[in-house]
VOGU-3710 file (C-alpha; in Angstrom, 3 decimals, decimal comma):
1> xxxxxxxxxx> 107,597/60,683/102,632  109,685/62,573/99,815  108,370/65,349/97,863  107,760/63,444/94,503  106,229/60,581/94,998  102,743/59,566/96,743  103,498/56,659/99,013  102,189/53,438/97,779  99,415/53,183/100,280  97,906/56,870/100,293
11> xxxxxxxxxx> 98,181/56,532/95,832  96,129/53,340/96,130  93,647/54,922/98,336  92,936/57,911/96,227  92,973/55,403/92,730  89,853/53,379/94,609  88,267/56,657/95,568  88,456/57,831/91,877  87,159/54,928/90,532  84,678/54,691/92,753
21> xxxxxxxxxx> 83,182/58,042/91,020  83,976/56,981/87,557  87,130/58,102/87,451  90,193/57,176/84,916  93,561/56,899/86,217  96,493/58,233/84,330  100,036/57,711/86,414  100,601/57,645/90,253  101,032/61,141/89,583  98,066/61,642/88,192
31> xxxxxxxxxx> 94,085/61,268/87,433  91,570/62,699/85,201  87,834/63,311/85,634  85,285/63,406/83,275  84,171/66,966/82,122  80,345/67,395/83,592  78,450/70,152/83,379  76,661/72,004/86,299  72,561/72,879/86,515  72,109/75,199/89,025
41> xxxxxxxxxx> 68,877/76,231/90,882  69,446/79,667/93,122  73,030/79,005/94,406  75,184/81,383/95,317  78,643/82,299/93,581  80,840/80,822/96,121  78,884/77,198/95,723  78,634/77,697/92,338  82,833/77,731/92,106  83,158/74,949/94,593
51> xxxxxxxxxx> 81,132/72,344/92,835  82,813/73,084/89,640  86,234/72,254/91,083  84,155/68,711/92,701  85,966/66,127/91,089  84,092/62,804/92,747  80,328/63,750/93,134  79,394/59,843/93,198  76,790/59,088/90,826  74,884/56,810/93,039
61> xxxxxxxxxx> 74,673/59,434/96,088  72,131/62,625/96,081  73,732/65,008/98,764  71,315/66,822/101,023  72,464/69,729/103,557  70,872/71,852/106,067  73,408/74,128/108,160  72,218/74,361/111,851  69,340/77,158/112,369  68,902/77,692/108,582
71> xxxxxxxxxx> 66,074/76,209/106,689  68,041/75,800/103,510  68,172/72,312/102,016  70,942/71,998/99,653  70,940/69,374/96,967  73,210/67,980/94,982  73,048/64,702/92,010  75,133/63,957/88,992  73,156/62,361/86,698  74,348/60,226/83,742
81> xxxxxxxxxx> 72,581/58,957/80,605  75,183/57,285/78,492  72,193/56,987/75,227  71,581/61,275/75,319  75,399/61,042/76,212  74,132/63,253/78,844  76,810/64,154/82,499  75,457/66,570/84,301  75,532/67,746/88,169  72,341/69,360/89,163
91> xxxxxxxxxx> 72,065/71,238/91,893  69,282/73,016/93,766  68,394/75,047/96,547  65,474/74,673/98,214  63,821/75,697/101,847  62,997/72,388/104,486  59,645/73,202/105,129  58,866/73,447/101,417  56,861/69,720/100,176  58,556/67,391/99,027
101> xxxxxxxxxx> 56,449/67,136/96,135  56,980/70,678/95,013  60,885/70,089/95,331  60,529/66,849/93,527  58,381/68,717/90,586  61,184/71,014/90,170  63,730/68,711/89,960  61,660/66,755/87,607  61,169/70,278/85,618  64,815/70,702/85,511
111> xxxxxxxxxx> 66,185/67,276/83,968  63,422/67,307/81,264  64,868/70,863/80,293  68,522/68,792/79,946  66,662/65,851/78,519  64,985/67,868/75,687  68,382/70,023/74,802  69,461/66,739/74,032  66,443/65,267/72,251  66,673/68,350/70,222
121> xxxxxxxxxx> 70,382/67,691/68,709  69,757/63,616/68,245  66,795/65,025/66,726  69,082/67,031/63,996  70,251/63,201/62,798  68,893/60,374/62,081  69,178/58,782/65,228  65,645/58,049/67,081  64,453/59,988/70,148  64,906/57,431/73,106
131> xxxxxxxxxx> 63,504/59,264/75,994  59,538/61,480/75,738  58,815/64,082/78,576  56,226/61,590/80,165  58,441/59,052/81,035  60,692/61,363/83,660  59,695/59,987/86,558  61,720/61,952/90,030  60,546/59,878/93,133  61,812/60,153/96,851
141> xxxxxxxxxx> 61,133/56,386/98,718  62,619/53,731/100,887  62,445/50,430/100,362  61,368/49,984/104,075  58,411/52,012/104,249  55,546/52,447/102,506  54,753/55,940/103,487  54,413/58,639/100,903  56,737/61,390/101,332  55,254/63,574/98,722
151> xxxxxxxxxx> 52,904/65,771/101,456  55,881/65,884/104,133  58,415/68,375/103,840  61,790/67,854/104,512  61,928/68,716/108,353  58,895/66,152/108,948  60,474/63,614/106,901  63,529/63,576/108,987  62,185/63,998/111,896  60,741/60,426/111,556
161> xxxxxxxxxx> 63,991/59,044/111,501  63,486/56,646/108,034  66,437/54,682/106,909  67,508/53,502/103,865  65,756/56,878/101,296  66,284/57,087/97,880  65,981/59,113/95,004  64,478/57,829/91,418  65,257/60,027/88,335  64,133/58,593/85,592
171> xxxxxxxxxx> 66,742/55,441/85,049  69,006/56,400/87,905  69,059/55,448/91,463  70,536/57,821/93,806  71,134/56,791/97,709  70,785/59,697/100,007  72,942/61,182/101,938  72,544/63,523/104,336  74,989/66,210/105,510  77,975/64,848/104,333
181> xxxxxxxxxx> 81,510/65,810/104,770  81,751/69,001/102,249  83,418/71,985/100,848  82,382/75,289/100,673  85,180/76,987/98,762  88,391/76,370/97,850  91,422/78,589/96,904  94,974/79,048/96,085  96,865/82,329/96,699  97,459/83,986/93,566
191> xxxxxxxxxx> 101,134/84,236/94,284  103,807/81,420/95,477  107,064/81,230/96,083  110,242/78,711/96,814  110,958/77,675/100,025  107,654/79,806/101,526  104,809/78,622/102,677  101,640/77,579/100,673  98,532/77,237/101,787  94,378/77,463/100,772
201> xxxxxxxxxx> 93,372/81,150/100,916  90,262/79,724/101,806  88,901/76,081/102,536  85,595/76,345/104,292  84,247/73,320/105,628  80,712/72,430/106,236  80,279/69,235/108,739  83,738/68,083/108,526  87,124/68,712/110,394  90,387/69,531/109,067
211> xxxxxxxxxx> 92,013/66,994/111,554  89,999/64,064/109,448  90,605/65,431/106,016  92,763/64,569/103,465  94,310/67,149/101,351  97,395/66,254/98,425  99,723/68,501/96,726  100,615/67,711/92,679  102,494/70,038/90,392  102,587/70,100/86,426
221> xxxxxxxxxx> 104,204/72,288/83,828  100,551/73,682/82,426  97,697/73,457/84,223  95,270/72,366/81,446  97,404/68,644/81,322  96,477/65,595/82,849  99,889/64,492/83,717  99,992/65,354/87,228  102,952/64,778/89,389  102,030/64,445/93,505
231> xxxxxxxxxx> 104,535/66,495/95,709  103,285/66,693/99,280  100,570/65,873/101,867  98,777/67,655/103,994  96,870/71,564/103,867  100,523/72,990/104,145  103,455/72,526/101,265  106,518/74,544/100,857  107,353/74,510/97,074  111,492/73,701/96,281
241> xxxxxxxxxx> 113,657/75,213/93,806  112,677/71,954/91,795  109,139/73,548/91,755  109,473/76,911/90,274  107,637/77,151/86,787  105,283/74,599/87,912  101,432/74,927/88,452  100,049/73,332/91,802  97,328/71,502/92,223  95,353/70,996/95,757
251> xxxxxxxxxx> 93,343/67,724/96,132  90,640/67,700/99,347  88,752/65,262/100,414  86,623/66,479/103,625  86,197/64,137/106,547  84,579/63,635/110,150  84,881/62,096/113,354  82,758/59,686/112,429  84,603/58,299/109,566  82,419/59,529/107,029
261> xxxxxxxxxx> 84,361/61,105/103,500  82,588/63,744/101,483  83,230/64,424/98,093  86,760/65,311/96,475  87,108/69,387/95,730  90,339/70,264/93,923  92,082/73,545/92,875  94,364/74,096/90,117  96,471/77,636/90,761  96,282/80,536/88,108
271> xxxxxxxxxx> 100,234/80,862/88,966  103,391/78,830/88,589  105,874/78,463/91,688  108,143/81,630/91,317  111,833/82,229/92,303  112,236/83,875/95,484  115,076/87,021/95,814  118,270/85,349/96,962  118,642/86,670/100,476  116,242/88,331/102,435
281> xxxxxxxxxx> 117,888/90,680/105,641  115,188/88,975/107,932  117,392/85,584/106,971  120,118/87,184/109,029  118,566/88,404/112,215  116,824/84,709/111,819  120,674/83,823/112,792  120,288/85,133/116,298  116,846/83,442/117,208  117,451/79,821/116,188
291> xxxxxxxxxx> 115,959/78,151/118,562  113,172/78,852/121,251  113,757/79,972/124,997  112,996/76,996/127,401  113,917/78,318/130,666  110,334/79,341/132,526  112,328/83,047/133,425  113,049/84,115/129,726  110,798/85,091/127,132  111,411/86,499/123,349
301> xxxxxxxxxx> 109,137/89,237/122,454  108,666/90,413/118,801  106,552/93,867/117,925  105,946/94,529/114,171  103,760/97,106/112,052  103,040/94,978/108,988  101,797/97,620/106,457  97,769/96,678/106,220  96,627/96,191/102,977  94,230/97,847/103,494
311> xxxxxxxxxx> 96,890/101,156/103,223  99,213/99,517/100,799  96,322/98,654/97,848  96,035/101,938/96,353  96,984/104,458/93,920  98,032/106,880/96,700  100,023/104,658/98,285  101,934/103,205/95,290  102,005/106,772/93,266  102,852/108,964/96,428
321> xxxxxxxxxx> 104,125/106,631/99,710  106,116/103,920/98,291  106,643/104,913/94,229  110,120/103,146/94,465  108,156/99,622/95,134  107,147/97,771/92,104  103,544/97,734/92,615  103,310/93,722/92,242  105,566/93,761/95,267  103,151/95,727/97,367
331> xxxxxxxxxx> 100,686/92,981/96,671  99,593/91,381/100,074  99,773/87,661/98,021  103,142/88,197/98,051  104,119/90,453/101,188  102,160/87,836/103,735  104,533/84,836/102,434  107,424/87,248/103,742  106,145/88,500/106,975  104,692/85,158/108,004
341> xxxxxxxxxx> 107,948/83,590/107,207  110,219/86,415/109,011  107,818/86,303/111,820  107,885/82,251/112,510  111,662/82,235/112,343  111,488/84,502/115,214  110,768/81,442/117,039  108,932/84,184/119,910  107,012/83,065/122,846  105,336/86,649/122,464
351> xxxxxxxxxx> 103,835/88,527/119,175  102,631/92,217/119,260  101,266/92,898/115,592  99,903/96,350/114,284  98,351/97,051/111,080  97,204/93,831/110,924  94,425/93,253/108,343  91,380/91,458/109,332  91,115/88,972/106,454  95,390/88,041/107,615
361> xxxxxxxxxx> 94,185/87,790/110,979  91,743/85,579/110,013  92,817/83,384/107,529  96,708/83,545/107,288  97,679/84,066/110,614  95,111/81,103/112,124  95,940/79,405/109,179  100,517/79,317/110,426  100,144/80,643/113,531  97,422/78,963/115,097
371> xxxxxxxxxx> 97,792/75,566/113,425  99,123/72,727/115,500  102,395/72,825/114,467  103,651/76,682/115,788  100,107/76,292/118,341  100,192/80,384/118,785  96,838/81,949/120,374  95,824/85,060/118,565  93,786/87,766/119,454  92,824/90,299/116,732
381> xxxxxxxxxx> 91,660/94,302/118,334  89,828/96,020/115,140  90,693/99,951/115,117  87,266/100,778/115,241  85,246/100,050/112,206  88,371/100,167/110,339  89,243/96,631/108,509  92,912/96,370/110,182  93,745/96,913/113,721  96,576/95,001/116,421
391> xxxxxxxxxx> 96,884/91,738/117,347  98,624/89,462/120,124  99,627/86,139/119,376  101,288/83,802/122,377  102,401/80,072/122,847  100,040/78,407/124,186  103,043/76,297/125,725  104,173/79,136/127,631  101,194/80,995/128,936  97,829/80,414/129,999
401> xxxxxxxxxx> 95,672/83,448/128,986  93,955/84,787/131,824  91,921/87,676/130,263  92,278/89,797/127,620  90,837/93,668/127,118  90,173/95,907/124,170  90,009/99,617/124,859  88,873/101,840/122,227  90,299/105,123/123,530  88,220/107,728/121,516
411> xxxxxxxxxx> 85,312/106,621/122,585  86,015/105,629/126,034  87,886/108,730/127,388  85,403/110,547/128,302  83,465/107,881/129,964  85,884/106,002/132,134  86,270/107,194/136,034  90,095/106,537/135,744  90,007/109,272/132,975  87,683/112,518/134,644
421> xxxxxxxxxx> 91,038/113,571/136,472  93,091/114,169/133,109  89,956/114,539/130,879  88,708/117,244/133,048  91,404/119,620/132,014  91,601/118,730/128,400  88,037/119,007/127,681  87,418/122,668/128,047  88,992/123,005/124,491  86,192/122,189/122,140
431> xxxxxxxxxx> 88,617/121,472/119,276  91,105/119,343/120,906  88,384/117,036/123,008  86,419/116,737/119,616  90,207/115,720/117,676  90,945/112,873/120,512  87,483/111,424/120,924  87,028/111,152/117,287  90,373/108,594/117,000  89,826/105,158/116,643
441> xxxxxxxxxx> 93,139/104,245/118,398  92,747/101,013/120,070  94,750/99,880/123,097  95,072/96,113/123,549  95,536/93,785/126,702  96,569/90,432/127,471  97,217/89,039/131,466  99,108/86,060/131,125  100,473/83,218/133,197  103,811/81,785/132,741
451> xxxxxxxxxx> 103,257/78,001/133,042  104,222/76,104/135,761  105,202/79,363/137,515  103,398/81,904/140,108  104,828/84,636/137,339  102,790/86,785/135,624  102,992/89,274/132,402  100,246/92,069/131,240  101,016/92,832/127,551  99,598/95,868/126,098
461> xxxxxxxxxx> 99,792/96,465/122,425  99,037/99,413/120,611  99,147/101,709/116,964  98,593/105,385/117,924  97,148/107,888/116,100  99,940/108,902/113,080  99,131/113,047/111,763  102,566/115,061/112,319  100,465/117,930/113,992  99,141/115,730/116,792
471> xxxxxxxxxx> 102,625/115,325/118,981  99,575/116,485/121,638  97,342/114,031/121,012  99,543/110,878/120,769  101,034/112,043/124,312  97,623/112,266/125,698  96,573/109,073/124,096  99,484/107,254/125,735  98,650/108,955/129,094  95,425/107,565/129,279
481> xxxxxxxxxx> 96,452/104,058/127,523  99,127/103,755/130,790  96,086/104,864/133,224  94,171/101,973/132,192  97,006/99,670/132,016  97,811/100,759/135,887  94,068/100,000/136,934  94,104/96,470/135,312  97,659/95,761/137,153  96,155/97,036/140,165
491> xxxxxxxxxx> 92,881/94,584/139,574  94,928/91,473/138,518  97,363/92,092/141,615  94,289/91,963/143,961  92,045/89,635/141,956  94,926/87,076/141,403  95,848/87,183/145,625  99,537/88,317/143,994  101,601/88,495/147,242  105,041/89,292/145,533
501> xxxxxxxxxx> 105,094/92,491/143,424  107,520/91,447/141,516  106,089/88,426/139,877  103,995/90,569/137,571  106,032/92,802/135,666  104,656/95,233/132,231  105,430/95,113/128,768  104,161/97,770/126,511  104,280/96,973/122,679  103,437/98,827/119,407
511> xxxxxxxxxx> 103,810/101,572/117,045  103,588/104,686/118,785  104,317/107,139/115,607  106,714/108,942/118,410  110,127/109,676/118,082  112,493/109,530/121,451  112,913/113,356/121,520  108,762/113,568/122,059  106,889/113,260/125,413  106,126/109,622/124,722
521> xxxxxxxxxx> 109,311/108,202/125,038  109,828/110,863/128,048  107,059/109,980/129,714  107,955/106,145/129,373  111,458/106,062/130,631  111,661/109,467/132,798  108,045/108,887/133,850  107,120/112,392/134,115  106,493/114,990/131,179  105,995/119,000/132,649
531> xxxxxxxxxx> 103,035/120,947/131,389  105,692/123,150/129,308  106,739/120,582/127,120  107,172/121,244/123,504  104,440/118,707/122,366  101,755/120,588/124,126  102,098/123,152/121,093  101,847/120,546/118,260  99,002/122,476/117,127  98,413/125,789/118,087
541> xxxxxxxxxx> 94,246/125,728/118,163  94,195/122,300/120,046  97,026/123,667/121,963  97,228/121,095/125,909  97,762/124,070/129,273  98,476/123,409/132,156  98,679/119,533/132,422  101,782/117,381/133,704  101,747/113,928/133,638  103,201/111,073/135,467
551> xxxxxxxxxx> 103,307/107,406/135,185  104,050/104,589/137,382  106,445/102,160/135,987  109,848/102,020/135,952  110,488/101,513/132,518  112,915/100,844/128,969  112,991/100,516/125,795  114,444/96,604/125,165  116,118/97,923/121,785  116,740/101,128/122,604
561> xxxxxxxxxx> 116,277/103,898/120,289  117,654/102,472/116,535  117,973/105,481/114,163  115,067/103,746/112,142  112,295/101,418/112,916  110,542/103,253/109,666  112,115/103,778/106,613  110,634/105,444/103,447  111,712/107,982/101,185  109,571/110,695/102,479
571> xxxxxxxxxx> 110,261/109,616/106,027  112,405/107,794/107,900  112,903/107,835/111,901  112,465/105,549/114,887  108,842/105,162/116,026  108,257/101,079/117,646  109,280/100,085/120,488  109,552/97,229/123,242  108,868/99,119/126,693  109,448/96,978/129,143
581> xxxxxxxxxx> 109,456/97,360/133,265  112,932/97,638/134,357  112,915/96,211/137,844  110,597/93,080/136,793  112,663/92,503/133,823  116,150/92,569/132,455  117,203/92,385/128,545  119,241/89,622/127,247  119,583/90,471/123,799  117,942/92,325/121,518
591> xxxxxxxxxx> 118,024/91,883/117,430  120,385/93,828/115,402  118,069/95,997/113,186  118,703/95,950/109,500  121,550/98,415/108,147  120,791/101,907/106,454  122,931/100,340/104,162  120,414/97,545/103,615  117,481/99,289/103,551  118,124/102,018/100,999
601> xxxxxxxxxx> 119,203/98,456/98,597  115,972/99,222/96,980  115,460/102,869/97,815  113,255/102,506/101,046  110,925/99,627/102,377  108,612/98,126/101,766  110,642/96,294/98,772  110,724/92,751/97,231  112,976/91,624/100,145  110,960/93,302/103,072
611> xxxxxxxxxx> 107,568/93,368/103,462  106,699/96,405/105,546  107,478/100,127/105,746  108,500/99,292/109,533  111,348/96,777/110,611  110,050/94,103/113,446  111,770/94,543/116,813  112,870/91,463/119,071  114,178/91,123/122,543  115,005/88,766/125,019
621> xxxxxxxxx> 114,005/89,721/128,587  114,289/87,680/131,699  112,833/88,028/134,888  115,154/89,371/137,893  115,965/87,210/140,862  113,887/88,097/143,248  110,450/86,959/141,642  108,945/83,159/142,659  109,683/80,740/140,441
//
């Protein structure tokens, strides 16, 4: 279907649903509700916004919900009297076990209050009053039973299983239904731009399924108008160059399995559809992933410190950090529609994420990533009690996920029996035992299968700690971060009946806030680091004696060691990597990292044209001959 025009079928559809409701049409671009107003009885905020954006509350339905294990009965009616010119949605929340009479008195209580506001202004002209107090009559009955419900409570009631209830207010008849399709909240992002993806910021659904709901796109020049003009289908629409200066407006209509359609919720945006910067230098390393890897040896690996919001949102950070970046560009509304883009055209069968907020993780990232189109897993790994932390995303086309692990390494070092060896000798000095157990570095793990293959990978993913004193700590941190990754190989090789060694081979993601001159990097590709090494002495107090260390794995780094994988004005040095094991694996590209040259276009990063403070890095590794296929 094109961008502009609703196709004839889905138009006519919505025009009998609108009319339905009462509902006036204006174009096939367009449609108009009339203005009601809300009564509202102990809601919450969050309802209170979503049924003022309900455009098609029926007048002939009462809607009554009660979420699994909760005893709150929602209830929703939109009454009309056309003679006290009175539209009104009233809605109430009440408890199931609560009688029906006292629920019914309160609604009762409730439309006399709207009834006498009324009364009260007719009464101001000449006009007669038409409707006393003692003729509101609220009454809950069916037609096929003469049992009153006014002693029952709600849970009784249905519990009997009676068809066919209704609701009597006063002139109006209201059928009801229970637990209908329905929307909890709905939101646009505050920020949109061309040729990125838009999406709800939030569309919670309460017994319905995205797969059997409807949602339309429309666009106008002011969002007050009428005059709307439809543009897309679907929860996902990426706005054109055609769009920019244009409001959007989202149209839902919840469904479920069953068939059943709830009532339309729509969202108008505060924004318009801005232009986007003209070139963007994650365009051009786009150039060198354009498609995905299909052959079941190669896989394309991306690792990528995203800047949390949770750092970027404050004065610190845009008065002292980043003071060259316009603070509307540090906004994450407007950095996620960059990094999700950059990081889909990666077209990667593997995603190692750090700094990864939890609200991204949770609504953007499941939102692109795990919809059905890219069909990514994701695992998020909090840092502690911190609101950001790393995440792991895979195809689930690739791999099959055979378990994943979270270790929070403060916490755990001293607890672990892999650990006593090294934590032994570090724990005799107070200070530096109290400095590493108080982190709330988190390691990450993923075992996965390679489809269709006796190959297997183990991912590990990590963000360690970032003070420039604590050379010491990081080292020890990744000491006992490869311990623990050795002990799971170990366990998967033996759990798993893994006969070949080399069809499980290690890659070791993140940002390890280590340049290649420290121990890290050392330790990694030289796999041993002597107890005189220089980061020992990072800090004098917390100061690491006599302890060497030793690792393993044969391993690389699949980029090698770029002059800058961070780049700010106070700092700027290479700190991410790709480690990968050497004789499981060989590289068959990697990325070319932006230019100095590019990244000083705007004084340092983050900047309107890159979204971070870190660059993402992306290889392609393949296994060596020798592994089963």
């Amino acid at each position: 279907m094109t961008t502009n025009k609703l196709t004839t079928k889905l138009y006519t559809q919505i025009q009998q649903r609108l009319a339905c409701a009462g509902f006036r049409a204006v174009s096939s671009a367009g449609f108009v509700s009339h203005k009601t107003k809300t009564t509202t009885n102990r809601w919450s905020s969050n309802q209170i916004r979503a049924l003022k954006k309900m455009s098609n509350i029926d007048m002939d339905k009462v809607y009554m919900r009660n979420a699994a294990e909760s005893k709150e009965l929602n209830i929703v009616f939109r009454y009309v009297n056309e003679t006290l010119k009175i539209d009104r949605e009233f809605n109430f929340n009440r408890q199931m076990d609560e009688q029906i009479e006292g629920i019914l008195t309160r609604i009762q209580g409730n439309v006399q209050k709207q009834m006498e506001k009324k009364q009260k202004k007719k009464g101001k002209s000449n006009e007669p009053v038409v409707v006393g107090s003692s003729e509101i009559n609220v009454k809950l009955y069916s037609e096929n039973h003469d049992l009153n419900f006014n002693n029952l409570t709600f849970t009784e009631l249905l519990d009997k299983n009676i068809s066919g209830i209704k609701l009597r207010v006063v002139d109006a008849t209201f059928d009801m239904v229970f637990n209908p399709p329905w929307i909890l909240s709905l939101k646009l992002p505050k920020c949109m731009l061309a040729g990125f993806v838009v999406y709800p910021t939030a569309c919670e659904l309460q017994f319905a399924e995205r797969e059997h709901s409807n949602g339309t796109w429309f666009k106008a020049k002011q969002s007050q108008t009428t005059e709307w003009e439809a543009c897309g289908e679907g929860f996902h629409y990426i706005p054109t160059a055609e769009d920019i200066g244009y409001y959007l407006k989202f149209v839902v209509t919840p469904g479920n399995g069953k068939g059943a359609k709830g009532p339309v919720v729509e969202e108008i945006s505060k924004t318009t559809v801005q232009a986007a910067p003209e070139l963007f230098p994650f365009e051009g390393r786009h150039r060198h992933t354009p498609d995905y890897l299909i052959a079941s040896n190669e896989l394309r690996v991306v690792t990528y410190n995203l800047l949390a919001d949770y750092y970027a949102d404050s004065d610190y950070s845009r008065k002292t950090l980043f003071p060259y970046c316009p603070p509307k560009y540090l906004e994450i509304d407007y950095r996620k529609q960059l990094f999700i883009k950059e990081i889909v055209g990666y077209k990667a069968d593997l995603i190692c994420l750090q700094e990864v907020d939890q609200k991204i993780f949770d609504i953007d990232f499941k939102e692109i990533l795990g919809g059905p189109s890219l069909n990514y897993h994701g695992i998020m790994a909090p840092k502690g009690t911190c609101a950001e932390g790393v995440a792991i995303f895979v195809r689930k086309s690739r791999f099959e996920l055979v378990e994943s692990q979270v270790l929070h390494l403060g916490s755990k070092i001293p607890k672990l029996p892999i650990f006593e060896s090294l934590w032994n000798k570090i724990k005799i000095n107070e200070q530096l035992a109290s400095r590493i157990c108080d982190r709330s570095t988190t390691l990450q793990t993923c075992l996965l299968k390679i489809k269709d293959t006796n190959r297997y990978i183990l991912v590990a993913n990590t963000h360690l700690y970032f003070h420039p004193d604590a050379d010491h700590i990081r080292l020890l941190q990744m000491a006992f971060s490869i311990t623990y990754v050795e002990h799971l190989l170990k366990e998967a090789v033996k759990d798993l009946k893994i006969s070949n060694p080399q069809d499980i081979g290690l890659i070791f993601c993140g940002d390890f806030n280590s340049v290649p001159e420290c121990g890290i990097y050392k330790l990694m590709t030289e796999q041993f680091v002597d107890k005189d090494f220089v980061d020992w002495r990072s800090n004098a107090e917390q100061a690491v004696s006599n302890v060497e260390l030793t690792q393993p794995f044969e391993m690389a780094s699949a980029c090698g060691t770029p002059e800058f994988t961070n780049f700010t004005t106070l700092f700027a040095a290479c700190l991410d990597y790709i480690f990968y094991q050497k004789d499981r694996f060989e590289v068959m590209q990697y990325v070319p990292l932006p230019t100095e040259e590019q990244l000083k276009v705007n004084s340092a990063i983050p900047s309107v044209v890159i979204p971070s403070d870190h660059v993402a890095l992306i290889a392609d590794l393949r296994f060596k001959t020798g592994s089963s296929a």
